[in-house]
N, C-alpha and C positions, 0 to 999 in steps of 0.2 A: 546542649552544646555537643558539636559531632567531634569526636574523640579521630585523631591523625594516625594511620599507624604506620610506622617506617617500615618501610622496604630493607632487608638486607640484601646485602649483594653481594655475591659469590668473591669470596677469595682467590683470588687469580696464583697467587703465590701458592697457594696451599694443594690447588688441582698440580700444576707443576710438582712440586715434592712429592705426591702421591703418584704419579708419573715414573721418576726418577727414581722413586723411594728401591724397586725391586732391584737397579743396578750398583744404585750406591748401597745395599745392602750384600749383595754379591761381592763388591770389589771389598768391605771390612771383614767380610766373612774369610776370605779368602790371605787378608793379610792379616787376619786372628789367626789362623791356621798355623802361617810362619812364624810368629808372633810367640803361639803357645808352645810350638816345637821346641824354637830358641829359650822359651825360658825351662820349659822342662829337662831340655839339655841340661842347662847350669845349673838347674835343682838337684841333677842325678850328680852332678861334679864334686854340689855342695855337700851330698847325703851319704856318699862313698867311705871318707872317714868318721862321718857319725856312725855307721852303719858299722863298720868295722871294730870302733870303740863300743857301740853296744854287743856284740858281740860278743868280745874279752870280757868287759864286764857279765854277762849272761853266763859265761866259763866258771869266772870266778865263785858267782851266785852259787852254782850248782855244786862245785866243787865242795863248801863249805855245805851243805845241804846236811848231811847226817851232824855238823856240831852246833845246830842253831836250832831253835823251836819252829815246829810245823807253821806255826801262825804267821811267827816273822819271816818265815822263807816267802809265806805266797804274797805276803805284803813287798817285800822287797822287791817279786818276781813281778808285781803288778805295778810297783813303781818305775821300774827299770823301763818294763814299756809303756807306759804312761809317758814317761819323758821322751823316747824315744819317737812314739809318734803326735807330740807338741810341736817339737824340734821337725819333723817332716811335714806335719800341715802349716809351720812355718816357712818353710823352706817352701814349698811347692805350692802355695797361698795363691799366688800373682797367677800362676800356670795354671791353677786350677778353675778360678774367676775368668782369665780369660779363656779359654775352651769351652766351659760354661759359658759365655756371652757370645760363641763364635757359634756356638749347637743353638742358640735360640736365633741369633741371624740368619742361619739356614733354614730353620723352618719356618717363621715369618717369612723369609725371601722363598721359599717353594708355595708356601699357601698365595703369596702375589702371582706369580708366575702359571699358579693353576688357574685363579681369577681370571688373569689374561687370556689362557688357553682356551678357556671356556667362552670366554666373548669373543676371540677368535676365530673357535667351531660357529659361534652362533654368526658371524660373519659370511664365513664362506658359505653355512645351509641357504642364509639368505641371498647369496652372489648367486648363487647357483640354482637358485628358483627361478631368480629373477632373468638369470640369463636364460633359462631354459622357454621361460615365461616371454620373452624377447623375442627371439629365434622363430618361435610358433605367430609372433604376431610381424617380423619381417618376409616368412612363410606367405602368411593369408595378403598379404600385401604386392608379393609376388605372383599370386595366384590371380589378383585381382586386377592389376595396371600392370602385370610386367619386370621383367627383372631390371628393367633401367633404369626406369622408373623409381623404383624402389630404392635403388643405388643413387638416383638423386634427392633424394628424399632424406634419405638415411647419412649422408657425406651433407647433406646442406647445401650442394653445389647450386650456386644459382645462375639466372640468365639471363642476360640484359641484351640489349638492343639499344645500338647508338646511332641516331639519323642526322646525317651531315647532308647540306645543299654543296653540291658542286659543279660546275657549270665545264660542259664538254666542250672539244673542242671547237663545233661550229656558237659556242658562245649560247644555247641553251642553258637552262639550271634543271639539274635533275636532282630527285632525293634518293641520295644512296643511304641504306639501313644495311650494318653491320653486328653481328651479331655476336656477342662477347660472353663465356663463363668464367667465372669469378669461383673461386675454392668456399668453401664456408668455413667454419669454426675448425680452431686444429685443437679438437679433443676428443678424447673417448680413446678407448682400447683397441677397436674392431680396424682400424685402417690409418695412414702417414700419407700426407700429402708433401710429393716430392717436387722440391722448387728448388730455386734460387738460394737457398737458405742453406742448401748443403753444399761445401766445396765442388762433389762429382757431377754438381746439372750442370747438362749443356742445352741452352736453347736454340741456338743454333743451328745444334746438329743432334736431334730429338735418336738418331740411331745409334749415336756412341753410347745415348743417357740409358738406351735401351741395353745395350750390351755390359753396362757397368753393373746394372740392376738383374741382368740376368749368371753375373758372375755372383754377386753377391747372393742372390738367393741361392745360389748352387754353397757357395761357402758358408753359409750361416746351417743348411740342412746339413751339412758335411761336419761342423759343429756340435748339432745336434744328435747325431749318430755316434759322436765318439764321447760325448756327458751323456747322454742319454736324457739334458734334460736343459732347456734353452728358455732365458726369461727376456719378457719382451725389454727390458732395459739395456741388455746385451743388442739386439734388433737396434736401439734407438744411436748407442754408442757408433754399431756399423754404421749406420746412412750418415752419420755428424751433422745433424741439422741442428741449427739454433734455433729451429722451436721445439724441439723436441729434447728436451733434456731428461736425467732420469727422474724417474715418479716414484710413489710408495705402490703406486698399483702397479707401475712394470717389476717390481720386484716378488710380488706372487703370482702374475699374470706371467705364463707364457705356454711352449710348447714341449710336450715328452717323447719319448721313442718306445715305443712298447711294443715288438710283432704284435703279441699274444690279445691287445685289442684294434676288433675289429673296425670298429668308428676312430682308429687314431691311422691320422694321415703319412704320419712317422717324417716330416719333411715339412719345413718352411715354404709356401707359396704367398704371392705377393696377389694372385689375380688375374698374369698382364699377359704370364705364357702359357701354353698347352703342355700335355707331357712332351713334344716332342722340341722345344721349344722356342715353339715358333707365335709371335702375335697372335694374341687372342683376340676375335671379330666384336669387338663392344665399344660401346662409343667414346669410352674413357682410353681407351687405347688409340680409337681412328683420330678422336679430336686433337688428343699430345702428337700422334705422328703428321696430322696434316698442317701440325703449327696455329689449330683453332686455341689450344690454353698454354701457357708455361707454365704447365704444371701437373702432374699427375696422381691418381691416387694408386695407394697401394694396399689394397686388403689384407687384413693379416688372419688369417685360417690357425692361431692361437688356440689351445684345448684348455681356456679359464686356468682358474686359481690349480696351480700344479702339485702344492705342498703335498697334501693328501695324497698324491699317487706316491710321495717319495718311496715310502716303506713297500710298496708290491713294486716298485720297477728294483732298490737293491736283491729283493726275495727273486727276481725274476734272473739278475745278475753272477747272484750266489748259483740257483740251480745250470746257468749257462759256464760258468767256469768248473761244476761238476761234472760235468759233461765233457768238459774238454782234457779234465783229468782223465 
């Protein structure tokens, strides 16, 4: 007889709490704090005239000290505070329980938070293999068909071909073949494809859409120079496309401002201009100005996951306003 063995199956509730668990233990930790303040206040309120009456009595004790037996003096002496700190472990009971429960919240919530920290690091080591890992394989890809190529490949851009019979005007049929690109998928980090979708496109008139994109990039670097530090979620808010809304990965994805390295571009580029900013000669530029797509793309020249530089771009900030002392 073959023996059945159930499956258990993941507590869905339980992964969430363990989630949750490091913030709602921050926000009790935090109102234990107030919490033991407040009552340690009222315990000192309450302790002030205990403490004052043990005192007088302590006066009294000692006073009487040479008319009483050695033995009865230190028995008295040890009763007096004996009682007196009853009376204050009673008093300060609540205060002291809750600080003790608010000191093990903090460290259970720091041991979560390292937890995190550390699958975090192990995130970014691996973002950054893999993009480095990328890079080198849209390189050999380059090298091999082309940088348009490539750019079509990697954007998904595809190309269709629509053949219509239409008959001229001396009443022949000829096959007219038009040919049509279509955008691909709108995802990934490396580039936006700018359409219809955002209030500023004009199909129309493809050179105002050019001059809107070229104030913008100039304002978004102009951004980035004055934080020193630009996340592509900030990028998606400017353009206001509805397909682009924000992400968890524009929020450690974007661009920094660093002189002092030499592979950082220090400025937002989209692709579409040169330094001097004039159209760039690529097909994604000639097709959107000759009115071949309603749409363009925009590469975004982003330096990955940014966190990790925070601490050497303030260290860089700290020695730059030394200096100007």
């Amino acid at each position: 007889m073959r023996t059945r063995h159930r499956v258990r199956k993941p507590v869905r509730g339980k992964s969430k709490l363990q989630k949750a668990l490091p913030i709602i233990l921050g926000a009790t930790s935090a109102a234990g704090v107030i919490v033991t303040g407040v009552l340690s206040a009222r315990a000192g309120y309450k302790t002030a005239p205990m403490i004052k009456s043990h005192k007088e009595t302590m006066e009294h004790i000692r006073a009487s000290k040479d008319n009483i037996d050695p033995k009865e003096y230190n028995k008295m002496v040890f009763d007096e505070y004996k009682l007196i700190c009853k009376a204050c472990v009673k008093v300060y009971g609540w205060a002291f329980l809750t600080g003790a429960v608010t000191v093990a919240e903090i460290i259970v919530s720091n041991k979560f938070l390292r937890d995190y920290q550390k699958k975090y690091m192990g995130v970014v080591s691996l973002y950054t293999g893999l993009s480095a890992a990328f890079a080198e394989y849209r390189q050999r890809v380059v090298d091999r068909y082309g940088k348009e190529a490539e750019f079509e490949i990697h954007t998904g851009v595809k190309k269709e071909e629509i053949v219509d019979v239409v008959t001229d005007k001396n009443g022949n049929e000829k096959t007219k073949v038009t040919k049509v690109l279509t955008p691909g998928e709108k995802t990934g980090t490396d580039f936006i494809i700018f359409d219809s979708s955002s209030p500023y496109f004009r199909k129309d008139n493809p050179e105002m859409t050019m001059l809107y994109l070229k104030h913008l990039q100039n304002d978004l670097s102009t951004m980035l120079q004055a934080k020193e530090r630009l996340f592509l979620n900030e990028v998606y808010n400017a353009v206001e496309s509805s397909d682009y809304p924000e992400t968890a990965e524009g929020q450690i994805v974007g661009w920094v401002y660093d002189k002092d390295d030499p592979n950082c571009d220090c400025a937002v580029d989209f692709g579409i201009f040169d330094a001097n900013g004039e159209y760039l000669d690529t097909e994604n530029v000639k097709n959107f100005m000759k009115g071949k797509t309603d749409f363009i793309y925009l590469e975004l020249n982003h330096d990955g996951i940014i966190f990790e530089r925070f601490p050497q771009l303030i260290a860089n900030r700290i020695r730059y306003d030394a200096r100007r002392v």
